[in-house]
C-alpha positions as a Markdown table, in Angstrom:
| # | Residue | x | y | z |
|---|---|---|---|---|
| 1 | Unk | 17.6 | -13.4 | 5.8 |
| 2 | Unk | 18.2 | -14.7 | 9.1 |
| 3 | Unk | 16.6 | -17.6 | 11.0 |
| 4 | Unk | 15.6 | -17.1 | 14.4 |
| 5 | Unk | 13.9 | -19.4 | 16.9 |
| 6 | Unk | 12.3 | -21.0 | 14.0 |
| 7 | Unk | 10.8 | -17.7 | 12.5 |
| 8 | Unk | 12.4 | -15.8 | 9.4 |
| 9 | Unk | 14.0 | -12.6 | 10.4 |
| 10 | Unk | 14.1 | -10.7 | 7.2 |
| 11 | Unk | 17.1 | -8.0 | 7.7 |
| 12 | Unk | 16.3 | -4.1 | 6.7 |
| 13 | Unk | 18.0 | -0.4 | 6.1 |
| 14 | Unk | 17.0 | 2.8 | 6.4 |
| 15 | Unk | 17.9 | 5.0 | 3.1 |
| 16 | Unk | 17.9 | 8.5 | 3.8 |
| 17 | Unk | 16.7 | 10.2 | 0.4 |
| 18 | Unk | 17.3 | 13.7 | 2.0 |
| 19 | Unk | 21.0 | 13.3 | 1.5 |
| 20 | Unk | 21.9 | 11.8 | -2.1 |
| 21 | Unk | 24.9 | 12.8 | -3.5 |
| 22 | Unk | 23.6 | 14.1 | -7.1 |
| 23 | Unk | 25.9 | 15.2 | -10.0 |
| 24 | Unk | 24.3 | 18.7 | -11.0 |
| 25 | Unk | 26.7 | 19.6 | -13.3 |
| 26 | Unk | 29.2 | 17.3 | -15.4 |
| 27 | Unk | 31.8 | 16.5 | -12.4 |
| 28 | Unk | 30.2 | 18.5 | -9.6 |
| 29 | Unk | 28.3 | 17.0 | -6.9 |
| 30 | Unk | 25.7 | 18.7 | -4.6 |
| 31 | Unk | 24.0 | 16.5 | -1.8 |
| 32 | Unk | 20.6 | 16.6 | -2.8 |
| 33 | Unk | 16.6 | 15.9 | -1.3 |
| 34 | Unk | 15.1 | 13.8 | -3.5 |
| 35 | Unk | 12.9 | 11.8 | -0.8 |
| 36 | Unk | 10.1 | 14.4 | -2.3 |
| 37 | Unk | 10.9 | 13.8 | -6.0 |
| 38 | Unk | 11.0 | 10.0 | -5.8 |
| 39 | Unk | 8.5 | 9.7 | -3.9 |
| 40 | Unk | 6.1 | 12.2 | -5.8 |
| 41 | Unk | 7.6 | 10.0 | -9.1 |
| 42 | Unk | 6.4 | 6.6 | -7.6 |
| 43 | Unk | 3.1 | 7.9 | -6.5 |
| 44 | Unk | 2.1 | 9.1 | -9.8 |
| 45 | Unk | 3.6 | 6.0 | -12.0 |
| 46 | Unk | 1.8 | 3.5 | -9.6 |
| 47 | Unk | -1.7 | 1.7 | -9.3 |
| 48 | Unk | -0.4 | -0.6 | -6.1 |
| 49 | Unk | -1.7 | 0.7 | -2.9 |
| 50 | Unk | 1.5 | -0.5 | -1.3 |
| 51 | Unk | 3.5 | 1.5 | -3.2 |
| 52 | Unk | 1.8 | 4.8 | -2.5 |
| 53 | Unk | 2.0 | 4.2 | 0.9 |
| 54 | Unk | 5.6 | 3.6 | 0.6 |
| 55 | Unk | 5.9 | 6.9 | -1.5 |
| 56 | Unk | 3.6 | 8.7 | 0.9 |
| 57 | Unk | 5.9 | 7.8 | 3.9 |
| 58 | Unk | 9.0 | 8.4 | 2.1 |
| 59 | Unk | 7.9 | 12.1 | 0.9 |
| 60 | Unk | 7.1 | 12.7 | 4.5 |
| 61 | Unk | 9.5 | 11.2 | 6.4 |
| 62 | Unk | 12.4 | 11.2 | 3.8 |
| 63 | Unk | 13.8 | 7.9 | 4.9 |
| 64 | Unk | 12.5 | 4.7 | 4.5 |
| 65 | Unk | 13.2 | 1.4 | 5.8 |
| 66 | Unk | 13.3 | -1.0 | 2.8 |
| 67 | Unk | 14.7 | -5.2 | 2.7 |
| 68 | Unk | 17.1 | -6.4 | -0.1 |
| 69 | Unk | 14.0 | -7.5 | -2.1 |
| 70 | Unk | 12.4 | -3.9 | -2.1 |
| 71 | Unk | 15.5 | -2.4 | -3.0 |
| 72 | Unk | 16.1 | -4.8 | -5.3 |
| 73 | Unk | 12.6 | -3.7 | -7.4 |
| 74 | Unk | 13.2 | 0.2 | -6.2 |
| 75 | Unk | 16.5 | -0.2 | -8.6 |
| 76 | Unk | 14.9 | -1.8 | -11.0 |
| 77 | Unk | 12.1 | 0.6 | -11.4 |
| 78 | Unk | 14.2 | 3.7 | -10.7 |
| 79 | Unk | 16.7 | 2.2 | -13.7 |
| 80 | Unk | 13.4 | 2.1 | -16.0 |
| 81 | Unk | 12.3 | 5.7 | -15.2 |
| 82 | Unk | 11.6 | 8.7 | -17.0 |
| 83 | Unk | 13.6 | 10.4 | -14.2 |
| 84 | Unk | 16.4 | 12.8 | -15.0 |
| 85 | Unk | 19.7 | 11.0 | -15.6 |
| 86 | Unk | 21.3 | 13.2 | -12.4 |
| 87 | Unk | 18.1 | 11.5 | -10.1 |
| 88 | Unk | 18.3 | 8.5 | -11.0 |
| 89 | Unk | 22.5 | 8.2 | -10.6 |
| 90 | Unk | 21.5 | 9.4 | -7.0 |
| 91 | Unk | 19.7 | 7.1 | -6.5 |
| 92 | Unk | 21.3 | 4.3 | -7.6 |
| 93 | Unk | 24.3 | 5.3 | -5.4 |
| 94 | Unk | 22.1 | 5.9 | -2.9 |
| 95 | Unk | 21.2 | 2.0 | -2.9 |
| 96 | Unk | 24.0 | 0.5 | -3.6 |
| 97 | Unk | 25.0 | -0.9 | -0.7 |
């Protein structure tokens, strides 16, 4: 976070989930939409009406602008999934940075 003029500037990305580099196959990689699988995957495992609205504009918009703190619980809750091992790598790599 950065302060300006006395207010808190928190800093944010956009993550583009239509282009994640996902392993399909042991050792090959296909760049992947997932913004629709995430997204679908968050709306169902939620009962926050944040979060469906976050899912909701990420399955329609595939990108979403997220801070280090919602990225921080996206990873966490991605990590604790019942998503498929080659999604949730994706992801991970996806959000990384």
């Amino acid at each position: 976070m950065t302060k300006k003029g006395g207010n808190t500037k928190v800093k944010k990305k956009v993550y583009d989930f239509t282009k994640c580099r996902e392993e399909e196959f042991i050792g090959v990689f296909v760049e992947s939409d997932l913004s629709k699988t995430v997204a679908n995957y968050i709306y169902q495992h939620t009962s926050d009406i944040e979060s469906a609205e976050f899912a909701r504009e990420l399955y329609h918009n595939g990108k979403v602008e997220m801070d280090e703190q919602a990225v921080i619980t996206m990873r966490e809750n991605i990590k604790n999934s019942k998503l498929v091992i080659s999604v949730k790598n994706a992801v991970m790599e996806l959000l990384k940075d």
